[in-house]
Backbone bond lengths (Angstrom), bond angles and torsions (degrees), N, CA, C in turn:
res aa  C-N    CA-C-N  psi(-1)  N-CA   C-N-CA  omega(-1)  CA-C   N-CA-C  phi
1 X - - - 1.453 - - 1.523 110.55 -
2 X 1.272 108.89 130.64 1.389 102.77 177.57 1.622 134.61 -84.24
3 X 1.096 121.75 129.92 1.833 125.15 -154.65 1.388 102.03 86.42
4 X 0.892 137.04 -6.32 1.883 135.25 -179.56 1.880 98.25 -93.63
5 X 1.493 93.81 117.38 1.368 118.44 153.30 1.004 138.08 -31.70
6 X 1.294 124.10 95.84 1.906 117.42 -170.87 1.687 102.48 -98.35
7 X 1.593 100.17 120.84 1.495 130.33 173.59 1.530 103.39 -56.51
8 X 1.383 135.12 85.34 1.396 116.05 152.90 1.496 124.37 -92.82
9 X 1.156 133.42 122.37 1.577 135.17 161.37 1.796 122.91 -95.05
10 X 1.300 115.27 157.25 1.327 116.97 158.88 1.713 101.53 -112.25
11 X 1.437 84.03 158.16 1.710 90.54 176.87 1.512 99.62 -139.48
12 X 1.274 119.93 98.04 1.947 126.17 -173.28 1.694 100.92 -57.28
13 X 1.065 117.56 165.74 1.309 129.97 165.83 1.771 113.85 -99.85
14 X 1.698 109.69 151.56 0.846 99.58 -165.45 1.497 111.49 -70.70
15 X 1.255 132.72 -13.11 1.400 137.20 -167.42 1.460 89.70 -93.12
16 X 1.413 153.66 27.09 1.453 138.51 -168.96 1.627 83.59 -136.84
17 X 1.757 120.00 -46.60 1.657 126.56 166.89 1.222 119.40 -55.91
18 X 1.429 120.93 0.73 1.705 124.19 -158.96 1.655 96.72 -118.26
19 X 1.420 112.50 -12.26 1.738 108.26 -165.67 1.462 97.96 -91.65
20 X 1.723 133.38 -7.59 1.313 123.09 172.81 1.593 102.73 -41.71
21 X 1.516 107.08 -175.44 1.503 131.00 -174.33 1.687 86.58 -104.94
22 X 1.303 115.63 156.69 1.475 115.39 165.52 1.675 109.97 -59.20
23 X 1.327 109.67 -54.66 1.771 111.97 165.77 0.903 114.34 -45.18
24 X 1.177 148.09 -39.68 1.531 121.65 -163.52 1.892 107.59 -96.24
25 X 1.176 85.17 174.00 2.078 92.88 174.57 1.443 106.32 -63.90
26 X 1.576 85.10 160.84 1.384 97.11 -168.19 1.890 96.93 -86.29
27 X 1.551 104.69 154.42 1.863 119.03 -165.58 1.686 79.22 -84.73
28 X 1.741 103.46 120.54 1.567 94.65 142.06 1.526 113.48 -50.19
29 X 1.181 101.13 152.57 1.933 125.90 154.35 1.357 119.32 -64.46
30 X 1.574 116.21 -50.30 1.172 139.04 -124.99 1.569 99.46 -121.25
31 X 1.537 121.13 87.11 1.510 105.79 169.96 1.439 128.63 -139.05
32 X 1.620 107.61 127.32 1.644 120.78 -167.15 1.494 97.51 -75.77
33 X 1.602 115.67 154.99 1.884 122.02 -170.43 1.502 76.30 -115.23
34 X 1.190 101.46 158.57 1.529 115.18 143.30 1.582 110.92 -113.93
35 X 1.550 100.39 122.26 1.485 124.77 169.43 1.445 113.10 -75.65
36 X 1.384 130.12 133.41 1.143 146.48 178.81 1.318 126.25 -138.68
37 X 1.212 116.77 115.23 1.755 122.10 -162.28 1.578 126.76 -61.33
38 X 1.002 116.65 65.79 1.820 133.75 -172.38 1.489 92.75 -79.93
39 X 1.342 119.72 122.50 1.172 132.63 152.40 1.309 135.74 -68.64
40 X 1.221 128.62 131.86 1.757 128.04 -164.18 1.571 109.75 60.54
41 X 1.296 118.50 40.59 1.463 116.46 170.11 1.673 106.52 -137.81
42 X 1.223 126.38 178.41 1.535 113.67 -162.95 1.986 89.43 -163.13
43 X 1.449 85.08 120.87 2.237 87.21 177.53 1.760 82.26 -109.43
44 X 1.641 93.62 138.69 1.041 160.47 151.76 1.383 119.06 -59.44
45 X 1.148 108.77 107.25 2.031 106.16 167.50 1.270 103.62 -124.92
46 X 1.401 105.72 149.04 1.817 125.11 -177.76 1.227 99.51 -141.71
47 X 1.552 116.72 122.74 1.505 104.98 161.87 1.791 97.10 -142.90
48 X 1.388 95.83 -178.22 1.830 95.69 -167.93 1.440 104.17 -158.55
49 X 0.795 103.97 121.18 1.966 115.70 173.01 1.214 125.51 -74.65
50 X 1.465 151.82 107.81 1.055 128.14 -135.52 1.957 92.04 -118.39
């Protein structure tokens, strides 16, 4: 639809949340993109189930 907002998220795996250092913060899981309407360009999604 055109002018309609496209929802992109990431969702990390738990083995990608586990490679922090004990010191540092903990990796959200959980992350919303903001989509922005660029003309003559094209996003790409890859994801993989392990």
């Amino acid at each position: 639809n055109p002018g309609k907002k496209t929802d992109v998220s990431l969702t990390l795996s738990e083995a990608v949340i586990a490679l922090k250092e004990p010191t540092e913060e903990d990796i959200p899981k959980e992350h919303k993109l903001t989509v922005s309407v660029i003309n003559n360009q094209t996003l790409g999604v890859f994801s993989h189930l392990a």
